[in-house]
VEXDREN-2710 file (C-alpha; in Angstrom, 1 decimal):
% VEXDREN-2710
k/r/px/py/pz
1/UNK/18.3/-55.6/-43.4
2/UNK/20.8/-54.2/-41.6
3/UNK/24.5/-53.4/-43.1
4/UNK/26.8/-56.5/-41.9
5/UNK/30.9/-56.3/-41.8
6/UNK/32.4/-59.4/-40.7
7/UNK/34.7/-58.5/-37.5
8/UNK/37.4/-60.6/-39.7
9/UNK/37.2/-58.5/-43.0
10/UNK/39.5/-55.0/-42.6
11/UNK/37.5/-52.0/-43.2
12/UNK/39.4/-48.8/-43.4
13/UNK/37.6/-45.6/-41.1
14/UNK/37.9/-43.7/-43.9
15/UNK/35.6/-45.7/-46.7
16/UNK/31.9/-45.2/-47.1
17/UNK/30.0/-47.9/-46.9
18/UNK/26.1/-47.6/-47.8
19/UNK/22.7/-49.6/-46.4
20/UNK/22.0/-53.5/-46.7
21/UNK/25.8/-54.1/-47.5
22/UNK/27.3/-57.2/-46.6
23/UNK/31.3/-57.6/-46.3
24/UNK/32.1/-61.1/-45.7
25/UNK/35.8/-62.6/-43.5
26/UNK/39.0/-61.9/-44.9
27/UNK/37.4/-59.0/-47.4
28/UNK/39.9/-55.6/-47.7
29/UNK/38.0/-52.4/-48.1
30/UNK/41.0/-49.5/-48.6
31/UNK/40.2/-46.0/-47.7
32/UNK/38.6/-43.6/-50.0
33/UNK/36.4/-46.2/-50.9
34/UNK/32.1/-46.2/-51.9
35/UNK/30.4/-49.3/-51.9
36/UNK/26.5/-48.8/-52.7
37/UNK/23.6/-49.7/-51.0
38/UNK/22.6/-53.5/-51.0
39/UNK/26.0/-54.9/-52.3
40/UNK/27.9/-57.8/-50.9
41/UNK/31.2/-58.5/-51.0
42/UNK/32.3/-61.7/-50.3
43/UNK/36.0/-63.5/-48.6
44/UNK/39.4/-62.5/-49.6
45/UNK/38.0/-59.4/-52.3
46/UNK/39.9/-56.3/-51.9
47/UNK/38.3/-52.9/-53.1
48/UNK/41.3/-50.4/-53.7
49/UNK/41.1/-46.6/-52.9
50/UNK/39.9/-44.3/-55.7
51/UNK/37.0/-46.9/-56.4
52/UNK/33.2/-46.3/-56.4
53/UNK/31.3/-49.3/-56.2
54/UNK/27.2/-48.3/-56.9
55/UNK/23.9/-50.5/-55.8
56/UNK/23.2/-53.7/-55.3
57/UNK/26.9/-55.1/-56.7
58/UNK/27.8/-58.4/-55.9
59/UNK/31.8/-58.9/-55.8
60/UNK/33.2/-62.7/-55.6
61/UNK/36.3/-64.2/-53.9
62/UNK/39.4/-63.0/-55.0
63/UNK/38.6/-60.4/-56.9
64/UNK/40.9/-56.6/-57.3
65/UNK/38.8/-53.9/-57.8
66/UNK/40.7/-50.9/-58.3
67/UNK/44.2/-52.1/-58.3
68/UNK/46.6/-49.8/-59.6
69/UNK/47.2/-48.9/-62.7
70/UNK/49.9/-52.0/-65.2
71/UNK/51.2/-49.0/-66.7
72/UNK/54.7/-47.1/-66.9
73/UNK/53.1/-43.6/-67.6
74/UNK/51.5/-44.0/-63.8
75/UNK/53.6/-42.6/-61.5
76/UNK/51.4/-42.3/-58.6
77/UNK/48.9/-39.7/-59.6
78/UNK/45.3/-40.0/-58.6
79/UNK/43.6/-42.6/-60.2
80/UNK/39.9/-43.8/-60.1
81/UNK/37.5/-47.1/-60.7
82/UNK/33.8/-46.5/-61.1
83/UNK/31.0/-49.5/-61.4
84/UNK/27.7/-48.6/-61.5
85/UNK/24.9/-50.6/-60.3
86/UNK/23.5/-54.4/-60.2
87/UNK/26.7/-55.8/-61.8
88/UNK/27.6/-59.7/-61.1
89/UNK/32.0/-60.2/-60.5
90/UNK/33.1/-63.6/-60.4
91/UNK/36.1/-65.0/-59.5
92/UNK/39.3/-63.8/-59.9
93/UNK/38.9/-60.7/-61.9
94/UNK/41.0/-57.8/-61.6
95/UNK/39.8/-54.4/-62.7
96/UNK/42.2/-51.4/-62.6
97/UNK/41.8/-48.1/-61.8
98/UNK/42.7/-45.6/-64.3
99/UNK/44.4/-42.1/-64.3
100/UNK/44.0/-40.8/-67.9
101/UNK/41.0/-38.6/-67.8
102/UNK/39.0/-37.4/-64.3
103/UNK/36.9/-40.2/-64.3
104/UNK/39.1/-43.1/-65.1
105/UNK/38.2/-46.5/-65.3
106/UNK/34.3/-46.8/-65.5
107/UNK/32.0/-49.7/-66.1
108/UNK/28.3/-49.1/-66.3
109/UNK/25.4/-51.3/-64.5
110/UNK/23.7/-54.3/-65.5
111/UNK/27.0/-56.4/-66.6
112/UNK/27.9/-59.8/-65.8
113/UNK/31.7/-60.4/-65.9
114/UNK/32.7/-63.5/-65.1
115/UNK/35.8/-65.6/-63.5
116/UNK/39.6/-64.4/-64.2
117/UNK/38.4/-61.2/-66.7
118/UNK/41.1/-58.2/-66.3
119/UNK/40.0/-55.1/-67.3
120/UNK/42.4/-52.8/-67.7
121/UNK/43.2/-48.8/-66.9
122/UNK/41.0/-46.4/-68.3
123/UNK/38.7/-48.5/-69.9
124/UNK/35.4/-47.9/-70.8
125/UNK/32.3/-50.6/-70.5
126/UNK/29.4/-48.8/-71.0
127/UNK/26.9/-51.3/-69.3
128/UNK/24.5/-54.6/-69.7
129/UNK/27.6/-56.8/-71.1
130/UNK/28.5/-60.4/-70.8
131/UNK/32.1/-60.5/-70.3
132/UNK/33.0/-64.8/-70.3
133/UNK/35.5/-66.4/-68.3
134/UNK/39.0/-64.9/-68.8
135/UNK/38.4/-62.2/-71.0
136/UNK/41.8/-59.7/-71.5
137/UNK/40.8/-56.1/-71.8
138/UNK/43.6/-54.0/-72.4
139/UNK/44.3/-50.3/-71.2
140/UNK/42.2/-47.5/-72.4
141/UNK/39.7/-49.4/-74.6
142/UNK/36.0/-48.8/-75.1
143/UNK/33.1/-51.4/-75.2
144/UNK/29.3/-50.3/-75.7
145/UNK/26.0/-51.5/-74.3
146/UNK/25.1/-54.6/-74.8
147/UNK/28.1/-56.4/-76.0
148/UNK/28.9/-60.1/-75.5
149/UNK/32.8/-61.1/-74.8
150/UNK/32.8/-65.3/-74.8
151/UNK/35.9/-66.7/-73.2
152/UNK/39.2/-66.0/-73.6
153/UNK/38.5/-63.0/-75.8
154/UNK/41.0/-60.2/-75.8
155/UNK/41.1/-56.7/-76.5
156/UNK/44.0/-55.0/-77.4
157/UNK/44.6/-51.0/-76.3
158/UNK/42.2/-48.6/-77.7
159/UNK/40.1/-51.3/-79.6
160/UNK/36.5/-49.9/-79.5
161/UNK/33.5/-52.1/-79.6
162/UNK/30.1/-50.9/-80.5
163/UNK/27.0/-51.6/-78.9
164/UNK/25.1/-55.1/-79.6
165/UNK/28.8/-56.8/-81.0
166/UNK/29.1/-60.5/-80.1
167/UNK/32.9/-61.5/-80.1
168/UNK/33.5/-65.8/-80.2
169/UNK/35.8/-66.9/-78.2
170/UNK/39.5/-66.7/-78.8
171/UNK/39.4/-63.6/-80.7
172/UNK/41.8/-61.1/-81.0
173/UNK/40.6/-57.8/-81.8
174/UNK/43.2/-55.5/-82.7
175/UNK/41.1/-52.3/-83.7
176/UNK/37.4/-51.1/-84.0
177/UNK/34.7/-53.4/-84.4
178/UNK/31.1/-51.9/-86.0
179/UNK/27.9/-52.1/-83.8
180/UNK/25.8/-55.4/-84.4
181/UNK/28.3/-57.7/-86.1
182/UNK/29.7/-61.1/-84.9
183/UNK/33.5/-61.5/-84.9
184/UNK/34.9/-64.8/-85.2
185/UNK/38.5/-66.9/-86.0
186/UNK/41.8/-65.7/-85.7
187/UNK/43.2/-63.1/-87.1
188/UNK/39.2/-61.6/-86.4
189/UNK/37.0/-61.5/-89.3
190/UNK/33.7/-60.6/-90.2
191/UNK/31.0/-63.7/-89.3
192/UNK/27.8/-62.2/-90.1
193/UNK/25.1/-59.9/-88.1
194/UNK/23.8/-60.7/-84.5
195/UNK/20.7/-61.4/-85.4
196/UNK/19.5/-63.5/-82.8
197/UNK/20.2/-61.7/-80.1
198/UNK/19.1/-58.3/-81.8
199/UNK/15.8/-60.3/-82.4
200/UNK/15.5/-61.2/-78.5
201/UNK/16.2/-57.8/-77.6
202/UNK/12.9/-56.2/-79.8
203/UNK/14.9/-55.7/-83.5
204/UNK/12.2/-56.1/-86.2
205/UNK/13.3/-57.8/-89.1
206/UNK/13.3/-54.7/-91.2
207/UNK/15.5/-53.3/-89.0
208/UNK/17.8/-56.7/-88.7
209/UNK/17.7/-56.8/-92.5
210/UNK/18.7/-52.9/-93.0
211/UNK/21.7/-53.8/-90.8
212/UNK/22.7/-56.6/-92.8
213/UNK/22.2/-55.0/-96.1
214/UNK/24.4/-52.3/-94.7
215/UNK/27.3/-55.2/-93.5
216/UNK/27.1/-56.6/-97.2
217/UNK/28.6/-53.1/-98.7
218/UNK/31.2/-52.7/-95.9
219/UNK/32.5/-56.5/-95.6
220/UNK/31.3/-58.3/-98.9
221/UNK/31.4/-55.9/-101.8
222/UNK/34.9/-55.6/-102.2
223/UNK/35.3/-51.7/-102.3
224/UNK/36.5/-48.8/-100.0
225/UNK/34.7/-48.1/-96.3
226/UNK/34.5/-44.5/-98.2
227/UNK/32.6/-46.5/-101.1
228/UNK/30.7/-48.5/-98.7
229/UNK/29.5/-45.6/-96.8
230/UNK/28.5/-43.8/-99.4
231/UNK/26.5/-46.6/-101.0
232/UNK/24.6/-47.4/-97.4
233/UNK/23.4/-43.8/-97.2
234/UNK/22.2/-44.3/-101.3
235/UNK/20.9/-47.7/-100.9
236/UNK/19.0/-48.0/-96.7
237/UNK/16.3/-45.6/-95.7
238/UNK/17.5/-43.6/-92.8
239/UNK/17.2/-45.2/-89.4
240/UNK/19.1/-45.4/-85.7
241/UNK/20.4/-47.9/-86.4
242/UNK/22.0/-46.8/-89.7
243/UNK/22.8/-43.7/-88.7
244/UNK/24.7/-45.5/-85.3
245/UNK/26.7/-47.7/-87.9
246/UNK/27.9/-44.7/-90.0
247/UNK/28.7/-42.5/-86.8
248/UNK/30.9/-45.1/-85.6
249/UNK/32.6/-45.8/-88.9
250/UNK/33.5/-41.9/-89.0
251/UNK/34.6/-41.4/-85.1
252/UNK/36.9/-44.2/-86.1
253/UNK/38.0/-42.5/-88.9
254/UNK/36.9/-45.2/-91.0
255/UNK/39.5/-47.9/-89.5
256/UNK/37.7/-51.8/-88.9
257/UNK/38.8/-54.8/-88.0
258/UNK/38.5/-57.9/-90.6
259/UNK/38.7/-54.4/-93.6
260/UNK/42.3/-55.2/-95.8
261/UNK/44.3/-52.3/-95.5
262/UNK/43.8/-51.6/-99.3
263/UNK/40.3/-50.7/-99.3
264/UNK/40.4/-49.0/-95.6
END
């Protein structure tokens, strides 16, 4: 199958546009613009300069991808978008470039983000998310593989997210939330281990156990992350997926959401 632009959809000279791609009427590719092999773009999306789209992406009606940067330290400088492969954009969305490190803005491949999400600059989604309808990321935030957003979730700037997190819908999370938890209710709290997702995914239940063992000293013991890390390392054999919960407590420098400030 031959690439296909629509003679109604404005393509700059300038952008780079791979095999099998199909731009549909009205679309708005800028200049200094990639767009992988097999992807499709469909009416009234515009794809800003500075923004690499990978394979096989498919891009819905309305949405930005690449729009400058919502904030006041931009002042024009280069900024970039990256989104790897086989990713699914709904409606609406509007992802922003970014302009704080070289690579800027970069979501990885396998995501599905759905109608009216904003991502904003310089943030960080490392790949095979679920992002629902309306979901607020803020500027320079970090989500890792594997992640489920529901609706109307929003992140705040430089909230990180581990990998395999499910957030309900509504939340606000205002800091750094461990790998494998559920987050629920506002303000965000603690709701228990992701259990049946992990399961789905290949998790034994020595492993799912280990990781809930090692929730009940952080969240349910009542004592310092200090005390609680210490204890996990005591109390669960070591594993990935222990060691991945203690990495991320210390690159965090020990600060979680739903954790009272007295025993952070």
């Amino acid at each position: 199958m031959a690439t296909t632009i629509s003679p109604l959809a404005h393509v700059d000279p300038k952008a780079r546009i791979g095999e099998n791609v199909t731009i549909h009427p009205f679309a708005y590719i800028d200049c200094d613009v990639e767009i992988g092999d097999g992807c499709e773009i469909m009416p009234y999306v515009s794809i800003i300069r500075g923004t690499t789209l990978g394979k096989n992406n498919k891009v819905y009606q309305n949405s930005v991808i690449g729009a400058d940067p919502q904030d006041f330290r931009w002042k024009g400088q280069p900024s970039f978008c990256s989104i790897g492969d086989n990713n699914v954009i709904r409606e609406n969305c509007i992802i922003n470039r970014g302009f704080m490190t070289e690579k800027g803005t970069c979501i990885g491949s396998d995501s599905f983000i759905m109608a009216e999400t904003h991502i904003g600059h310089d943030s960080r989604i490392a790949g095979r998310c679920v992002l629902g309808n309306g979901v607020t990321i803020a500027g320079d935030t970090k989500v890792g593989e594997c992640v489920i957003l529901s609706s109307n979730v929003m992140l705040h700037e430089r909230s990180v997210v581990g990998d395999w997190v499910l957030v309900k819908g509504g939340c606000r999370i205002n800091g750094n939330v461990p790998p494998y938890v559920i987050m629920a209710h506002n303000p965000a709290s603690y709701f228990g281990v992701n259990a049946v997702v992990l399961r789905k995914n290949g998790f034994t239940e020595e492993q799912v156990d280990d990781i809930a063992k090692a929730y009940r000293h952080i969240y349910q013991s009542n004592t310092s992350v200090f005390n609680a890390m210490k204890r996990i390392e005591v109390d669960i054999d070591q594993s990935e997926e222990r060691d991945k919960i203690l990495d991320f407590i210390v690159k965090c420098d020990q600060k979680l959401v739903a954790i009272p400030r007295d025993l952070e």
